[in-house]
C-alpha positions as CSV (number, residue, x, y, z in Angstrom):
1,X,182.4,-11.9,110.5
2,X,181.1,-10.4,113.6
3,X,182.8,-8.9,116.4
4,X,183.0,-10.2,119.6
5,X,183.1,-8.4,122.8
6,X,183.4,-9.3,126.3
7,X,182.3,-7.0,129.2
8,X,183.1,-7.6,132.8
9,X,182.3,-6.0,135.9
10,X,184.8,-5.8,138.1
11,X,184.5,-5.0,142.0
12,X,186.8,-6.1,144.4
13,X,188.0,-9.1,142.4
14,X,192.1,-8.9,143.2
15,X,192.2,-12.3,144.2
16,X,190.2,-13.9,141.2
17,X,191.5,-11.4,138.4
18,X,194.4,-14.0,137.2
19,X,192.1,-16.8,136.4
20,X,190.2,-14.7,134.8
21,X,192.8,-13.0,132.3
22,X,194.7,-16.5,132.0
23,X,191.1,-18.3,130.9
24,X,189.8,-15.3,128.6
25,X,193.3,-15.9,127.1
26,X,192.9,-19.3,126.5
27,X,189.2,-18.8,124.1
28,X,189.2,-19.9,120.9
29,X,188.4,-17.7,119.0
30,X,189.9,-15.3,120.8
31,X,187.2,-11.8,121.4
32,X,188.6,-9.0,119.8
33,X,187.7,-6.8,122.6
34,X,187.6,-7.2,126.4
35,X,186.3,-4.4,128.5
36,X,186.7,-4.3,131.9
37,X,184.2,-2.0,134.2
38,X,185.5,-0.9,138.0
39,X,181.9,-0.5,140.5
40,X,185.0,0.9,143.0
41,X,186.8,-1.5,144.3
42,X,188.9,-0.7,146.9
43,X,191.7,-3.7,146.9
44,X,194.2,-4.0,144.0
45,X,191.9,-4.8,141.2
46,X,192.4,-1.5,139.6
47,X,196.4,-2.3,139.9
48,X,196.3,-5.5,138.5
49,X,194.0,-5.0,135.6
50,X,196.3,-1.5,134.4
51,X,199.6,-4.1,134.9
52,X,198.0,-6.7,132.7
53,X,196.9,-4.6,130.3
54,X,200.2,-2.9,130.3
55,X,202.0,-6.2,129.7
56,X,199.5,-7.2,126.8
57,X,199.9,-4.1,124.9
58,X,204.0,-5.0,125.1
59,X,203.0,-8.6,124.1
60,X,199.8,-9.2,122.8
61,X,199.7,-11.7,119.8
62,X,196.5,-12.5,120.1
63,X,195.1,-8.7,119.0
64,X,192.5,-8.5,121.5
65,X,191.4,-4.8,122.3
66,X,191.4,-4.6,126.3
67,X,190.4,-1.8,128.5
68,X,189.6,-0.9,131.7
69,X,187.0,1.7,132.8
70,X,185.9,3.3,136.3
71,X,181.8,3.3,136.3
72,X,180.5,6.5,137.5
73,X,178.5,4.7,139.8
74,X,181.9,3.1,141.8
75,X,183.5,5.9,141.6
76,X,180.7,7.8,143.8
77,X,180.7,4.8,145.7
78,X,184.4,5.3,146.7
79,X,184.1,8.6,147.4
80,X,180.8,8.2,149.6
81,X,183.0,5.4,151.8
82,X,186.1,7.9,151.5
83,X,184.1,10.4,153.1
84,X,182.2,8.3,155.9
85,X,185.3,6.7,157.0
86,X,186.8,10.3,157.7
87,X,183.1,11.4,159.2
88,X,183.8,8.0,161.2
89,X,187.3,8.8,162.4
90,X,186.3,13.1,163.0
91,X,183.6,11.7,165.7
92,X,185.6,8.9,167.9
């Protein structure tokens, strides 16, 4: 039987992150693995995917594998607009 895996990209998405769990829940068959990749979003989707994934691993009948990952590509992203922000707020 072959295993089936799910990766989604994830920046920015707070807003559309239930939908998404409640309809990857709902597949038949169910993937036995969901990964989850952060391009450095900076509104609450990292929150929200650690609290459902914290809920699932409490409660998770179903036996899907998920995780959550930063890329290293959003995370230098974050950290270049961390930085410009401050270089923006230094010069006014």
């Amino acid at each position: 039987m072959a295993t089936v895996s799910i990766i989604i990209p994830v920046l920015n998405e707070a807003n559309n992150l239930p939908l998404l769990f409640d309809n990857i829940n709902k597949l038949n068959p169910n993937p036995q693995q969901v990964i989850l990749v952060d391009g450095g979003s900076n509104d609450d989707s990292i929150d929200i995917i650690q609290s459902f994934i914290n809920e699932l691993m409490l409660d998770n009948d179903r036996k899907i594998d998920w995780q959550m990952t930063e890329s290293k590509a959003g995370r230098a992203l974050q950290m270049n607009r961390a930085a410009n922000e401050y270089r923006c707020s230094v010069s006014n």
